[in-house]
C-alpha positions as CSV (number, residue, x, y, z in Angstrom):
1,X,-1.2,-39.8,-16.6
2,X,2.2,-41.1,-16.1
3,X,3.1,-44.5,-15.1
4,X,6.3,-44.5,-13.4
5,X,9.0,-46.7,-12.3
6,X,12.7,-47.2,-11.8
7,X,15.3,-48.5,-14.4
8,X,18.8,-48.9,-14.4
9,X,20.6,-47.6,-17.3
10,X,24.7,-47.4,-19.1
11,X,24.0,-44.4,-21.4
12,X,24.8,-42.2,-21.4
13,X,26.2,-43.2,-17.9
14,X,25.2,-45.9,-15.4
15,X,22.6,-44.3,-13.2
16,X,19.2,-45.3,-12.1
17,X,16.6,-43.5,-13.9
18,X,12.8,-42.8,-13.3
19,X,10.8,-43.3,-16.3
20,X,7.8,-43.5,-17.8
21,X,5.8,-47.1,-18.8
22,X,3.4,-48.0,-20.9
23,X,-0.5,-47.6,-20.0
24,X,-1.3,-51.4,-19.8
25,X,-4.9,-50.9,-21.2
26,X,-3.9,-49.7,-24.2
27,X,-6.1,-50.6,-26.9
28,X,-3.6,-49.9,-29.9
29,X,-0.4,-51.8,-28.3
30,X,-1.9,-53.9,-25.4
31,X,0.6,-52.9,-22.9
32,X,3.5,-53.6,-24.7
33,X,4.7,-49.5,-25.9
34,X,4.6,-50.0,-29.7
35,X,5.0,-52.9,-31.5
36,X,7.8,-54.3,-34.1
37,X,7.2,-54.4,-38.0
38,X,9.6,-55.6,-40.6
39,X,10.4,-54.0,-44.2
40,X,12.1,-55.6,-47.1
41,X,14.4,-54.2,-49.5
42,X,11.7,-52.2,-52.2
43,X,14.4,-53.6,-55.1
44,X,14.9,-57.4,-54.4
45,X,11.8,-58.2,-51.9
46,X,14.3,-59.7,-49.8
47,X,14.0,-59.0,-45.4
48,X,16.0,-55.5,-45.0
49,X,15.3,-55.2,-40.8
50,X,12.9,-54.4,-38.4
51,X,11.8,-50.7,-36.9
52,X,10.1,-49.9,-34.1
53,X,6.8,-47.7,-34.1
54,X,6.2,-46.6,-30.6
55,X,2.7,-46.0,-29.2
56,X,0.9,-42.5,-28.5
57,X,0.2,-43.9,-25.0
58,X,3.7,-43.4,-23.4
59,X,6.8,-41.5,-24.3
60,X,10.0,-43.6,-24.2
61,X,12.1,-40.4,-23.9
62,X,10.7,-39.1,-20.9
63,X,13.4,-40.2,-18.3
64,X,14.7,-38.3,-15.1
65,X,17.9,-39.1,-13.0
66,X,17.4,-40.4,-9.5
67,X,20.9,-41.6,-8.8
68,X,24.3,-41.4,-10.7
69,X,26.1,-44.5,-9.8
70,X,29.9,-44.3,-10.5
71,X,32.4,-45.9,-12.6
72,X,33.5,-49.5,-12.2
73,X,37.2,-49.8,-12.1
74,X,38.8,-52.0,-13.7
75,X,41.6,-54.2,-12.1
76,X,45.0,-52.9,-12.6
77,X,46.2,-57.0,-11.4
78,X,45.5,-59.6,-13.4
79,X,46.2,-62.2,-10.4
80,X,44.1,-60.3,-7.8
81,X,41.5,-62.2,-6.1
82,X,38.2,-60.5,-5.2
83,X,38.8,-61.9,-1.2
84,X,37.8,-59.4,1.6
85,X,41.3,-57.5,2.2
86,X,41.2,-59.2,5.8
């Protein structure tokens, strides 16, 4: 069953997106979609980073388009006030 709801996102462009959530009950990630786990460097034992393992209960990449929201522009004036042209 898919939990939805709506996102904003910048990639691959600025859009809002309906995608899918973690199930909240979930017994294996309690809601939170996966969890975090760090890994050290197998020569010196030393912290090399953290991965993510996601859970079976949702799937991160399952995404759709509602809205493609366009480009902001950036001001060509340096001195230009953002006042109401009136």
């Amino acid at each position: 069953m898919l939990r939805l709801r709506i996102r904003y996102t910048e990639v691959p462009r600025r859009a809002l997106i309906l995608t899918d959530t973690p199930r909240p009950d979930c017994r294996k990630c309690d809601g939170e979609g996966g969890a975090n786990y760090h890994y050290g460097d197998p020569e010196t034992g030393e912290y090399a980073g953290t991965d993510w393992d996601p859970c079976t209960c949702w799937n991160e990449d399952r995404c759709w388009v509602l809205l493609p929201l366009p480009r902001r522009r950036a001001s060509r004036d340096p001195q230009a006030s953002n006042e109401p042209p009136f």
